[in-house]
N, C-alpha and C positions, 0 to 999 in steps of 0.2 A: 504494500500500500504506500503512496508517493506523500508527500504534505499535501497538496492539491485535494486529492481525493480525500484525506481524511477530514482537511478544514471543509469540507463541499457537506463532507457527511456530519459532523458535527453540528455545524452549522444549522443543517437541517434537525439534525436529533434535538435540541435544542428551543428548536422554535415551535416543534411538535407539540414536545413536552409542555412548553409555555402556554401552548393553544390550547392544550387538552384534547388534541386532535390524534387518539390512537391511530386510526388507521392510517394516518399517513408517517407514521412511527415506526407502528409495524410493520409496511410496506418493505424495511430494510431487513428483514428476517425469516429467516428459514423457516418451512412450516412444521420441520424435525427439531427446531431448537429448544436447546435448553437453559435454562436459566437457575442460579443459584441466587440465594440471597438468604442473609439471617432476619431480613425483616417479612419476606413468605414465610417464613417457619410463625412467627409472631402473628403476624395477619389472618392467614388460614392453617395453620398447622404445617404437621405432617414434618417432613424432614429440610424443607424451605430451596426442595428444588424444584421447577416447572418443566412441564415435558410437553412440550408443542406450542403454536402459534395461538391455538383456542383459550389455550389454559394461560398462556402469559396476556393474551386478550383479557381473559377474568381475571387474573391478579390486577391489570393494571387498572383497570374500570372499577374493581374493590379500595384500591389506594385513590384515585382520585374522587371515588363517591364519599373516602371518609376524612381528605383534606384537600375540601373544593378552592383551597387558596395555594394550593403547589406550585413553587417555581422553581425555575434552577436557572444560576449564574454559572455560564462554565469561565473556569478560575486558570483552564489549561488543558492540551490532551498531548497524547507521547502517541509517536509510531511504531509498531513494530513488526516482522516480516508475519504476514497474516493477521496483525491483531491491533486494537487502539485502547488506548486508554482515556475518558474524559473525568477530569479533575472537576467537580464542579461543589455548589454551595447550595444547598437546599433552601427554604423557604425560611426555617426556623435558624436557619446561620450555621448549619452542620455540615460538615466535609463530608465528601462521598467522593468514590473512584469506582466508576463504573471497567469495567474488564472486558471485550469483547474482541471474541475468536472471528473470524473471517475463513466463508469459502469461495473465493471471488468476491461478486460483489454481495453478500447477504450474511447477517450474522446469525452463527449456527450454534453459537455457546455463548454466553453472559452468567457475569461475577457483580454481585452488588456488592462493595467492600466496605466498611465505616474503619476510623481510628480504634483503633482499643476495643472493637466489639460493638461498637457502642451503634445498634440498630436500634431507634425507638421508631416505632410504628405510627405514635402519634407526629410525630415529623420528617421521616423520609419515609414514607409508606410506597413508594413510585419508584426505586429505583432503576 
C-alpha cells in the first residue's frame, strides 16, 4: 500500500465514521472479515471477535445507536506492506489505533487496540 492510497483510504474511513454512514465504510471490506476488538466483547459479549461483513454491520449500528454523538479525529496513520494503521481520538478524548490487514484493495482483518486495555464501551463503542 503506497501513502496515496492509504491517505485516499483514511480519508474516506474517517469521514464515514463522522457521517455515521456505515455503508459507505463498509464498502472497504471483505464480506469474510474479521474483526477483533475488546470493546465487542463488552458491547455484545462473547469473545469480542466478528466474523463477517453482516455481523461487523451489527456491531457497528449497536455502537453508534448507543453513542449517537461519535466522532473521530485521526491524530495519524502508518503504512505497512499489506496493512494500515489509523491513530485517531474518539469523541470522549480516548486514543485508539485501529489495525487493518489488506487483500488488495479490501480489509479482510481488523484490531480495535486502546492504551492499557482501557476499552470503555460507553466511549469508543465504534471502533
Amino acid at each position: 500500500m503506497d501513502h496515496v492510497v492509504a491517505r485516499k483510504f483514511v480519508d474516506g474511513w474517517v469521514t464515514a465514521w463522522n457521517a455515521h454512514d456505515l455503508e459507505a465504510l463498509l464498502a472497504h471490506f471483505a464480506e469474510d472479515v474479521t474483526f477483533r476488538s475488546p470493546v465487542a466483547a463488552q458491547l455484545l459479549g462473547g469473545d469480542g471477535i466478528i466474523r463477517g461483513k453482516a455481523a461487523l454491520r451489527a456491531y457497528w449500528a449497536e455502537g453508534l445507536r448507543r453513542i449517537p454523538g461519535l466522532r473521530f479525529e485521526v491524530i495519524d496513520s502508518y503504512v505497512g506492506v499489506g496493512c494500515l494503521v489509523i491513530n485517531y481520538r474518539n469523541q470522549k478524548g480516548g486514543l485508539v489505533n485501529e489495525v487493518l490487514i489488506f487483500d488488495g484493495p479490501l480489509v479482510v482483518e481488523g484490531y480495535g487496540t486502546y492504551p492499557g486495555g482501557d476499552a470503555d464501551p460507553a466511549g469508543a463503542a465504534s471502533d
